[in-house]
C-alpha positions as CSV (number, residue, x, y, z in Angstrom):
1,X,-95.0,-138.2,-147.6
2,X,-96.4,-137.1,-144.2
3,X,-95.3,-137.6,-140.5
4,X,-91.9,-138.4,-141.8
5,X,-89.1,-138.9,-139.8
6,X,-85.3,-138.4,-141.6
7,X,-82.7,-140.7,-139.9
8,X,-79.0,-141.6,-140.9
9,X,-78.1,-144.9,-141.6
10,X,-74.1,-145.2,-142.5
11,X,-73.7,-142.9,-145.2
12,X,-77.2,-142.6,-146.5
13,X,-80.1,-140.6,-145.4
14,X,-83.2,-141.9,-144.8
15,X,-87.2,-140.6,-144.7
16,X,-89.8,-143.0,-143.3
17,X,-93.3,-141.9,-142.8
18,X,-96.6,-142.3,-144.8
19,X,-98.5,-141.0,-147.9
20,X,-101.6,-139.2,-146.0
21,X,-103.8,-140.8,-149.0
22,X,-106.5,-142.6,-147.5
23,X,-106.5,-146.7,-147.6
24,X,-109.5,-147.5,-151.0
25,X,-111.1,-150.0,-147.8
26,X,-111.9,-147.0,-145.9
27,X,-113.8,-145.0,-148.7
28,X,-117.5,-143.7,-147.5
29,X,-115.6,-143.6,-143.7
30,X,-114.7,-139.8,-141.7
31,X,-111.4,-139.3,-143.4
32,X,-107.8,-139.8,-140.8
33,X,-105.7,-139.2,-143.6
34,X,-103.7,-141.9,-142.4
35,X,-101.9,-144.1,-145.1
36,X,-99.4,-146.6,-146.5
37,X,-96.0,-147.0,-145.1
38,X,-92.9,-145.5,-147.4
39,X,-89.3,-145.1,-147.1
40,X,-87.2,-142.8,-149.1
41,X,-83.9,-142.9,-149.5
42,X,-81.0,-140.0,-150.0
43,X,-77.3,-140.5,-150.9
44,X,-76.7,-136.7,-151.6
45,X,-77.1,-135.3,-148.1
46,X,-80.8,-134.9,-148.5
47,X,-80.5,-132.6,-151.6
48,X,-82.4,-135.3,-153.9
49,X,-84.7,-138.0,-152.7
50,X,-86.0,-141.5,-154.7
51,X,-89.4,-142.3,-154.8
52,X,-91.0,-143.5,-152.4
53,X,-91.5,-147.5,-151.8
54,X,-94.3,-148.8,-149.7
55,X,-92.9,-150.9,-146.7
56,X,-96.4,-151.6,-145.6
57,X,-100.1,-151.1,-146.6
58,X,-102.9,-150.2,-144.4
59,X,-103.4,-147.0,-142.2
60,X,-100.1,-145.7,-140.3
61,X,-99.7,-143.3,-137.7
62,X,-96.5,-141.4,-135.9
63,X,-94.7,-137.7,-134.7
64,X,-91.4,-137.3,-135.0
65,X,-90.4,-139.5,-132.1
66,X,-86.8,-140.8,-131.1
67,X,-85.4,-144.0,-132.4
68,X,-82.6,-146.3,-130.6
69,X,-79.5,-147.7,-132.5
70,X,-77.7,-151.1,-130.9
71,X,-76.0,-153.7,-132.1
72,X,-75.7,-152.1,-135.9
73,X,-79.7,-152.1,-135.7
74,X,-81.8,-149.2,-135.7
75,X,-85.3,-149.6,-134.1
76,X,-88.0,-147.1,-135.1
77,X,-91.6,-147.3,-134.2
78,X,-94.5,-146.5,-136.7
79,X,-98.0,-146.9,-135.3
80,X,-100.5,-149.3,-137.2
81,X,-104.3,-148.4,-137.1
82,X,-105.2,-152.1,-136.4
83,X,-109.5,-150.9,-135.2
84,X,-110.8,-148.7,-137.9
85,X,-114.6,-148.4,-136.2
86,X,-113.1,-145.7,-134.4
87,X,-115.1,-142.1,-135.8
88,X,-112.8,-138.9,-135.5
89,X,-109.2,-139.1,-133.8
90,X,-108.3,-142.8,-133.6
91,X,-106.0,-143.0,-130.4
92,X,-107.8,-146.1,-129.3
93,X,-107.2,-148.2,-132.2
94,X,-103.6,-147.6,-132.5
95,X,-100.9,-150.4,-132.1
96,X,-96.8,-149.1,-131.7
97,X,-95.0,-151.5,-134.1
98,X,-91.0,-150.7,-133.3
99,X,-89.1,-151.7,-136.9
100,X,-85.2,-152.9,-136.6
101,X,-83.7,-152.7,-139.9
102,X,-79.7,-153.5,-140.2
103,X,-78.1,-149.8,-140.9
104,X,-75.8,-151.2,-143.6
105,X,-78.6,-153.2,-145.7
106,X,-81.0,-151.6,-147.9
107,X,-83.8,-150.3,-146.0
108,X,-86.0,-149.8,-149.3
109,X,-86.5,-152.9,-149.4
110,X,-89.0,-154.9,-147.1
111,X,-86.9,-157.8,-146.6
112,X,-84.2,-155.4,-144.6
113,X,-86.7,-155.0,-141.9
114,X,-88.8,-157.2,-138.9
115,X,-91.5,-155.6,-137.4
116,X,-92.5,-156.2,-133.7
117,X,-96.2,-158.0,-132.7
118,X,-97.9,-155.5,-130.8
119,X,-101.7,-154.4,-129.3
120,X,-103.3,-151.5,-130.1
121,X,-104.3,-150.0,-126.7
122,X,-107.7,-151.3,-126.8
123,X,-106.1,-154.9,-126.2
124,X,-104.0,-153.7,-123.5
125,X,-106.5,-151.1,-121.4
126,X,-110.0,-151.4,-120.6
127,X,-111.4,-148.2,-119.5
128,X,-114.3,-149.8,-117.8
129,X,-111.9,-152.3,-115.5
130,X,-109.6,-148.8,-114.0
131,X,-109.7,-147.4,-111.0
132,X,-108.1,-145.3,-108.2
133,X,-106.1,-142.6,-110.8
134,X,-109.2,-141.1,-112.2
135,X,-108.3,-142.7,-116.1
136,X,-110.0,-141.8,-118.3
137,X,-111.4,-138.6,-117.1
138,X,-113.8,-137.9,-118.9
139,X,-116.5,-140.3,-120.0
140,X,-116.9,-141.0,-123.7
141,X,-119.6,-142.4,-125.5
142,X,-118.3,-145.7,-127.6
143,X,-116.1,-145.1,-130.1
144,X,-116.7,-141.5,-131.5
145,X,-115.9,-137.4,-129.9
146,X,-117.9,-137.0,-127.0
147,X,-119.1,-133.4,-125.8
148,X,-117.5,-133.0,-122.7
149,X,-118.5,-129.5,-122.2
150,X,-118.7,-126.0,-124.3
151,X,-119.0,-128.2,-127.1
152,X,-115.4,-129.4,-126.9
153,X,-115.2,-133.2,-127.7
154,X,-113.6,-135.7,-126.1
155,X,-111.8,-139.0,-128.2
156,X,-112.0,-142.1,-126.4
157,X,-108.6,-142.9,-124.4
158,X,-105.8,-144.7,-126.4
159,X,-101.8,-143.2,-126.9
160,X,-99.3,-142.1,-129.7
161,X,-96.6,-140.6,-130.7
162,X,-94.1,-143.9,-129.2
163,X,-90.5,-143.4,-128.2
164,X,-87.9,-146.2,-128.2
165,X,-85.2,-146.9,-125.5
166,X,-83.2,-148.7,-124.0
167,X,-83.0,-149.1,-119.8
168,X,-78.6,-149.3,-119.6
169,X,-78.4,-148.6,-116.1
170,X,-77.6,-152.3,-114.8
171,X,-79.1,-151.5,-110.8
172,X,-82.4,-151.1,-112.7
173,X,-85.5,-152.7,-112.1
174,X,-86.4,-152.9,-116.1
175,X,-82.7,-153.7,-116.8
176,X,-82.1,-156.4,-119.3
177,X,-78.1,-157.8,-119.4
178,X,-79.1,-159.3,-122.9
179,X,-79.7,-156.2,-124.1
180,X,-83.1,-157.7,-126.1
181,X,-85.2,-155.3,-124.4
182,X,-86.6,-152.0,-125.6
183,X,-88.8,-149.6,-123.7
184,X,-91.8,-147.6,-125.3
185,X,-92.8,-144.5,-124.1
186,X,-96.0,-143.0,-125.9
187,X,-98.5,-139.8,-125.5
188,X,-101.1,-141.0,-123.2
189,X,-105.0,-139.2,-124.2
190,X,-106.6,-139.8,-121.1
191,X,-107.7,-136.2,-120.4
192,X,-105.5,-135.6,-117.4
193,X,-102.2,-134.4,-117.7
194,X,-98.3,-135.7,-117.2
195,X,-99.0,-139.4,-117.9
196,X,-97.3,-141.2,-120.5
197,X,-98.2,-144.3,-121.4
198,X,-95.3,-147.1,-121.2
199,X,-94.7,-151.0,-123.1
200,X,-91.6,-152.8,-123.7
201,X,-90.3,-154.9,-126.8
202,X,-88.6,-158.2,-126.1
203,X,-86.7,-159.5,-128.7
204,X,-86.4,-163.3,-129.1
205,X,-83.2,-165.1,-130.1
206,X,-84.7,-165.9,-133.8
207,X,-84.7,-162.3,-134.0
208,X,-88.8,-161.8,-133.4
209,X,-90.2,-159.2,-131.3
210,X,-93.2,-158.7,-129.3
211,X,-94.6,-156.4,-127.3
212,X,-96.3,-156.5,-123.8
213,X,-96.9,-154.7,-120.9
214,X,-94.1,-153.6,-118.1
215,X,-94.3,-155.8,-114.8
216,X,-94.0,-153.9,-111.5
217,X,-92.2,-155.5,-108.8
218,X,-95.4,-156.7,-106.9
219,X,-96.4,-158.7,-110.2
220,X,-98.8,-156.2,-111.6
221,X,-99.0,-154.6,-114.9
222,X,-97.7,-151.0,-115.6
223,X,-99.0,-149.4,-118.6
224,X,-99.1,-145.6,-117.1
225,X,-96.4,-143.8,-115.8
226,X,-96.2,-140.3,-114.3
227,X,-94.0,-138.3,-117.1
228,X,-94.1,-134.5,-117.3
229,X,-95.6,-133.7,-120.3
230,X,-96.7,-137.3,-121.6
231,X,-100.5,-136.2,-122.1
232,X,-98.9,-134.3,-125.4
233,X,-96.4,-135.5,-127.9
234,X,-92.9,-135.4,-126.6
235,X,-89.4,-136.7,-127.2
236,X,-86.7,-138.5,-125.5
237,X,-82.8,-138.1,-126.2
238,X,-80.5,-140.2,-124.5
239,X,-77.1,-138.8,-124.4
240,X,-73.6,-140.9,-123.6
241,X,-71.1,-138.4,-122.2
242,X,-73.7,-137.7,-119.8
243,X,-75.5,-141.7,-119.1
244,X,-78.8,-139.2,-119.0
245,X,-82.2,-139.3,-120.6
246,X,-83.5,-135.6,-121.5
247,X,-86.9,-135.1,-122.2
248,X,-89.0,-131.9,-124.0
249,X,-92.2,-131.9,-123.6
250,X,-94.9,-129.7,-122.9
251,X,-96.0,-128.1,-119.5
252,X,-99.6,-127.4,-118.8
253,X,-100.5,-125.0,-116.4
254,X,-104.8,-125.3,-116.1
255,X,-105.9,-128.6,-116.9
256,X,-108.4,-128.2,-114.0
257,X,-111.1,-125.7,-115.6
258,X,-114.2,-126.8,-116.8
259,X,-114.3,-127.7,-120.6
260,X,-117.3,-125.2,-121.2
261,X,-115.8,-122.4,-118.7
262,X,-112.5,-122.3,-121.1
263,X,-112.0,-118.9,-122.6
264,X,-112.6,-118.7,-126.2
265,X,-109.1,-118.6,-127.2
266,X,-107.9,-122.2,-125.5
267,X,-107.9,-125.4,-128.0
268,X,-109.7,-128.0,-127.6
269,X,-109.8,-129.8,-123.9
270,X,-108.0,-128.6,-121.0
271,X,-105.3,-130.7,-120.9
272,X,-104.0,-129.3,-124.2
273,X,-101.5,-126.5,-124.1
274,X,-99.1,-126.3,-126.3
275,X,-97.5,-123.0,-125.7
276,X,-94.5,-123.6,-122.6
277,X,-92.0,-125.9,-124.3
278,X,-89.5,-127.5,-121.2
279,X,-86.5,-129.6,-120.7
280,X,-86.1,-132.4,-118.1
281,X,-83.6,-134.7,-117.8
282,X,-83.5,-138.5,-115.7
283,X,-80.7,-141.1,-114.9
284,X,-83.3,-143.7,-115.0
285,X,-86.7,-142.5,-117.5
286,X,-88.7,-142.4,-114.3
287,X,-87.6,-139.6,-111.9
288,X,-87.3,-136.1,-114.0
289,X,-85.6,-133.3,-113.0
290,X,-86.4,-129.5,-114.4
291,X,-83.8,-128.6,-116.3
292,X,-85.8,-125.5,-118.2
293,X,-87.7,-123.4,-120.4
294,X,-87.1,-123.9,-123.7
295,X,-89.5,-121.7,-125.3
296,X,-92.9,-120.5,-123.9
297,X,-95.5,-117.2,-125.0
298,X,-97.9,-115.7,-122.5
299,X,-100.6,-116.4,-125.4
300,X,-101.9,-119.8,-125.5
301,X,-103.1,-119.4,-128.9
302,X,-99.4,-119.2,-129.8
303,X,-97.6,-122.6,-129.8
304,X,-94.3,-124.2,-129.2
305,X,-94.9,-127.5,-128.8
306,X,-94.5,-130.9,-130.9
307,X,-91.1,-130.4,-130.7
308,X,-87.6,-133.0,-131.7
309,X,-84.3,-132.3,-130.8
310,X,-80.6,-133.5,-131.5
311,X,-77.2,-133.5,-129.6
312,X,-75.1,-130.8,-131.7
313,X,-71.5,-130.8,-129.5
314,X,-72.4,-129.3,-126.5
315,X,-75.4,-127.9,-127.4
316,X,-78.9,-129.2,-127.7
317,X,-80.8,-128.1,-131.0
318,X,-84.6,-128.5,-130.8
319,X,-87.2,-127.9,-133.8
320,X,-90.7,-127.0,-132.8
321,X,-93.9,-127.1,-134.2
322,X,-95.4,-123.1,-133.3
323,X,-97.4,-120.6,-134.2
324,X,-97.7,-116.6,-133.7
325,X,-100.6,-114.4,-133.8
326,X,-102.0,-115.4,-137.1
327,X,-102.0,-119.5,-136.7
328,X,-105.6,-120.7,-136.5
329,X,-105.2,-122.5,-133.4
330,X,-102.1,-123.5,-131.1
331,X,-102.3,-127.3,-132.9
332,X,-102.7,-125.8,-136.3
333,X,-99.7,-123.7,-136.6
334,X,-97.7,-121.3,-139.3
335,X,-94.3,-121.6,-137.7
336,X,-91.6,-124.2,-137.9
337,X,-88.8,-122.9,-135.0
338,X,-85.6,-123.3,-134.2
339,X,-84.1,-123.4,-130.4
340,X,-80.6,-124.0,-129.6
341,X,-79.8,-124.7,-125.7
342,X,-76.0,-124.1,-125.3
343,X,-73.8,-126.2,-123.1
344,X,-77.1,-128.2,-121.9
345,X,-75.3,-131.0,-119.9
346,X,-74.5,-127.5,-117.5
347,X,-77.8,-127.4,-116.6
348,X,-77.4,-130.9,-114.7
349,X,-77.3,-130.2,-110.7
């Protein structure tokens, strides 16, 4: 199983994610390693696992991203590749599909779960219709990498890596009193740094979902949002004692240097550094504070990014996806990490 995500549900543990073995329709096509959805299911603590049981066939997509729990539902996005003329990294063709299963049902089984209508991106964003914020920034030709400079390709635009939430804060523009709404936030690859991508979830009273774009007050649609960070995967923890969102994510620091002027040593384009790892945190998923550094190297070969992270008392515990000296590049790693930030809700001012 691959891109799995392990999740608690009463008193069993559960790993959703998906098998990595390509789809037989896409035979003769570049290879995503992409494949059917499974869930796993541990009542041992995670020391044994059944096997895995396909929830859903096709080509599936996801990081380990943060889920929501209401209402003895938990809601988990996976992200279904819905366009498959897409050659190379296939951002574009990528639709968030948040899951709700019932935590005290089997969630093995298929029946257990309802999964959301949703776009991919493509149906959502024309790159050819923006304006004004400089999306996307670099030009791509159709639907396969573009050379963008120094030989460094460029995918066409598209987002990933979806969080779910919930807006509680009742003053709140995107507040919902019925509680049936959920927010997505998701990696945005435009080329440009610190913007996420943002949809929400309504859920309907015969317990259907679908998924559209955000409305800003003036009646137009909001599908980017500045978010520090949101141009790489990140993750967002909401956290009760506090009634605060934190977020860790990555913090670039030269996004503005010509692809082909890069020095050797940099990955890929030049919004992707992966090697300062930071902590915000927000009352209201919009306006982030710094709250920190939680990891960083002076070498931007060396990574500490892709990170997840989990209330643990009063600290904050954070796994990340690194790399020292001898990874071959700061996206392919050698290192999994482990970060503890004690007494985090301190560093709220």
């Amino acid at each position: 199983m691959k891109m799995a995500r392990v999740f608690p549900a009463c008193e069993t543990l559960y790993c959703l994610g998906q098998t990595g073995k390509e789809p037989p329709e896409r035979c003769g096509k570049p290879p995503q390693l992409l494949g059917h959805l499974v869930i796993a299911r541990s009542e041992d603590r995670g020391h044994t696992w059944s096997e895995p049981v396909c929830l859903s066939e096709g080509s599936w997509h996801q990081a380990p991203s943060a889920w929501w729990v209401r209402g003895g539902n938990l809601y988990i996005v996976m992200e279904k590749v819905v366009y498959d003329d897409v050659e190379g990294w296939n951002v574009n063709g990528l639709a968030p599909i948040l899951m709700r299963g019932k935590l005290d049902s089997d969630l093995t089984r298929r029946e257990n779960w309802t999964f959301a209508e949703a776009p991919a991106f493509r149906d959502v964003v024309s790159e050819e219709e923006l304006q004004y914020i400089g999306l996307p920034f670099y030009h791509t030709d159709g639907n396969r990498y573009t050379d963008v400079g120094g030989g460094r390709g460029c995918a066409r635009m598209g987002w990933l890596e979806t969080n779910v939430v919930q807006i509680l804060d009742k003053k709140h523009f995107w507040y919902d009193p019925q509680g049936k709404t959920f927010h997505l936030f998701l990696r945005a690859h435009t080329g440009m740094t610190n913007y996420a991508c943002i949809m929400k979830v309504m859920e309907a009273e015969d317990g259907s979902m679908k998924t559209v774009c955000e409305m800003s007050p003036g009646g137009k649609k909001l599908v980017f949002l500045p978010l520090p960070g949101g141009h790489l995967k990140f993750h967002i923890l909401y956290d009760e004692q506090t009634a605060l969102y934190w977020l860790l994510s990555s913090q670039s620091t030269d996004s503005m240097t010509r692809p082909e002027l890069l020095d050797e040593s940099r990955y890929s384009l030049p919004d992707n550094e992966r090697h300062r790892l930071t902590l915000h945190f927000s009352k209201n998923c919009v306006d982030w504070c710094f709250a920190g550094v939680v990891a960083m190297t002076s070498d931007c070969r060396q990574a500490r990014s892709y990170a997840s992270m989990a209330i643990d008392g009063e600290d904050l515990v954070v796994l990340s996806r690194s790399g020292n000296e001898f990874a071959m590049s700061s996206h392919n790693g050698n290192q999994i990490l482990f970060h503890r930030v004690p007494r985090f809700r301190e560093l709220v001012y």
